[in-house]
C-alpha positions in Angstrom: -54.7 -12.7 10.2 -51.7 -11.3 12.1 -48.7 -10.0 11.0 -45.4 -10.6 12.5 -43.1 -7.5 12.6 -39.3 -8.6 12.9 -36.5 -6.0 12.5 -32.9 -7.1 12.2 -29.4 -4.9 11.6 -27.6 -6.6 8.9 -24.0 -5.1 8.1 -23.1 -5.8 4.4 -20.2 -4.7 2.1 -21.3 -3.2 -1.1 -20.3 -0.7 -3.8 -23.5 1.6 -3.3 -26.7 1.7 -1.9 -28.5 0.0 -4.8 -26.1 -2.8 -5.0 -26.8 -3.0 -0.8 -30.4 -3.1 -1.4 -30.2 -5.9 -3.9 -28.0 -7.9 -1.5 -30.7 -7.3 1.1 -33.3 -8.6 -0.8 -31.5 -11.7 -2.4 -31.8 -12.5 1.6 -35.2 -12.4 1.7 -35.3 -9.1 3.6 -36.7 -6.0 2.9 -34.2 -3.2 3.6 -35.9 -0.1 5.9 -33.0 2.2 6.0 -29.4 1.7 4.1 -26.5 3.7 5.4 -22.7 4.0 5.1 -21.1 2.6 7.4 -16.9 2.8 8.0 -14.5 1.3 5.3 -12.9 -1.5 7.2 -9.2 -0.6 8.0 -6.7 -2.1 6.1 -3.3 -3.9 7.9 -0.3 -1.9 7.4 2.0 -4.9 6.4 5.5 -4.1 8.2 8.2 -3.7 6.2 6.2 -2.5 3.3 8.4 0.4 2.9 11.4 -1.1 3.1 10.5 -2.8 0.7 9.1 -0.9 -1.7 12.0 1.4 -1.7 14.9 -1.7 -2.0 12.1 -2.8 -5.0 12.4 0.6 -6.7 15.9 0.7 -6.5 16.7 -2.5 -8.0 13.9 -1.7 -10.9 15.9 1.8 -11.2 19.1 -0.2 -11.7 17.8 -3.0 -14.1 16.2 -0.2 -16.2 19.4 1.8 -15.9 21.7 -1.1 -17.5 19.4 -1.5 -19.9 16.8 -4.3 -19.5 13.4 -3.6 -20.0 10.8 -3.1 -17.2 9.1 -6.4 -18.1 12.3 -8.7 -17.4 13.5 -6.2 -14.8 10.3 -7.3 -12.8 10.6 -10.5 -14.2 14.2 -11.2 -12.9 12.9 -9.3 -9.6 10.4 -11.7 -9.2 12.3 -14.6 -9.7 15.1 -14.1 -7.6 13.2 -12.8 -4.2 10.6 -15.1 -4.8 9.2 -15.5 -1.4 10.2 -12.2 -0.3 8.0 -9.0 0.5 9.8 -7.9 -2.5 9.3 -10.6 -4.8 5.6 -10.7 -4.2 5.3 -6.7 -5.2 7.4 -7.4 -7.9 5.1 -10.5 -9.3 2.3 -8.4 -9.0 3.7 -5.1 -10.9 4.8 -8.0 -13.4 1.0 -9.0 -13.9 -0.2 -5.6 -14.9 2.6 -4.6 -16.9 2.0 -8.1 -19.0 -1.4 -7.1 -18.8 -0.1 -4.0 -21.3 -0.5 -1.4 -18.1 2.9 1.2 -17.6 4.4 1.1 -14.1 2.9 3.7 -13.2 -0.3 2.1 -13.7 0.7 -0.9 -11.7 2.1 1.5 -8.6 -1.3 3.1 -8.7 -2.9 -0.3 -8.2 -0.9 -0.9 -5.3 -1.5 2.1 -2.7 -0.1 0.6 0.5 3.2 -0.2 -1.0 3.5 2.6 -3.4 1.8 5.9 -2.2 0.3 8.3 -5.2 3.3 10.3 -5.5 5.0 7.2 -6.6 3.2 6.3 -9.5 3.2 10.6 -10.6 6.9 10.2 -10.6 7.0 6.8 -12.4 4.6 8.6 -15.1 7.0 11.9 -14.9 9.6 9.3 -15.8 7.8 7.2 -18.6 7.1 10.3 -20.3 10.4 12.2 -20.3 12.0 8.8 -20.8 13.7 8.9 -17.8 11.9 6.3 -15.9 15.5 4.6 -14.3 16.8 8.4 -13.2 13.2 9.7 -11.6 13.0 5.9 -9.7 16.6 6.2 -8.6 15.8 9.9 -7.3 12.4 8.3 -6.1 14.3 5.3 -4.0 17.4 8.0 -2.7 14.5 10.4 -1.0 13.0 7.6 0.6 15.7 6.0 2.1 17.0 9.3 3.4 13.5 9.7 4.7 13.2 6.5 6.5 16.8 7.1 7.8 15.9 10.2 9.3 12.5 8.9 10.6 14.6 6.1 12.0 16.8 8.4 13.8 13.9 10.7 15.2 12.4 7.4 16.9 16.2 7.0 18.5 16.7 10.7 19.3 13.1 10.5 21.1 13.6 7.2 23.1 16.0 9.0 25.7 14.0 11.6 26.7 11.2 9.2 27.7 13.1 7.0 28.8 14.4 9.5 31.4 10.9 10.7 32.0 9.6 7.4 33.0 12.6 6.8 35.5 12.1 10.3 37.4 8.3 9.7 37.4 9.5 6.3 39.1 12.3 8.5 41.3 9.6 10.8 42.2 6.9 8.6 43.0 9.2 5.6 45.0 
């Protein structure tokens, strides 16, 4: 009786090694050797923060003239329903109807609202200043994406004068 060796490389996504092992197996294959591989890289969606910042504005104005945060997403939602904005906003809406604080729901959303986002919101919900720490949230970013903005512009002449001598040099 002969036995037929056969070695394939299967790449699987799984939370551990057991949970690889068991989806190796459900296969019908017996796993040799499990190892980590790379988490897969995740699009940065363009615009996302622009976005983010115009959402936490208009949530740090709605709070501000007294709505609550549930109707202040709600309205947000509503209104810029097929926005990039109106999207965030129906998905912060979810977790805060699921009875989770907005800092909560920033948390669950990383690539539009970085960690320090949701430490502010939760500095905020707990000095019960939430519209004043998002308002002070939404003025440093958009003087940080201004000034980002201009460093791209400020940079674009030099190389752009750096590729025409290379060109003057070279023809």
């Amino acid at each position: 009786m002969g036995f037929i060796r056969h070695a394939e490389e299967l790449s699987i996504t799984a939370d551990d090694e057991i949970s690889a092992a068991k989806q190796i197996r459900a296969r019908g294959f017996t796993p040799l050797s499990i190892r980590a591989g790379s988490k897969p890289r995740q699009k940065k969606i363009r615009g996302a923060s622009t976005a983010a910042t115009r959402l936490i504005r208009e949530i740090s104005t709605l709070i501000a003239a007294g709505l609550p945060v549930e109707k202040a997403l709600a309205s947000l939602a509503k209104f810029s329903d097929k926005s990039l904005t109106g999207t965030i906003a129906a998905d912060l809406l979810k977790d805060i109807r699921a009875g989770n604080s907005l800092s909560q729901a920033f948390a669950k959303l990383p690539d539009f609202f970085p960690p320090p986002f949701a430490q502010i919101a939760e500095a905020g919900e707990a000095s019960g200043s939430l519209a004043h720490s998002l308002a002070d949230l939404a003025d440093w970013r958009e003087q940080r994406q201004k000034f980002e903005s201009e460093m791209r512009g400020s940079l674009l002449y030099p190389v752009i004068l750096l590729i025409f001598s290379a060109l003057a040099v070279i023809g």
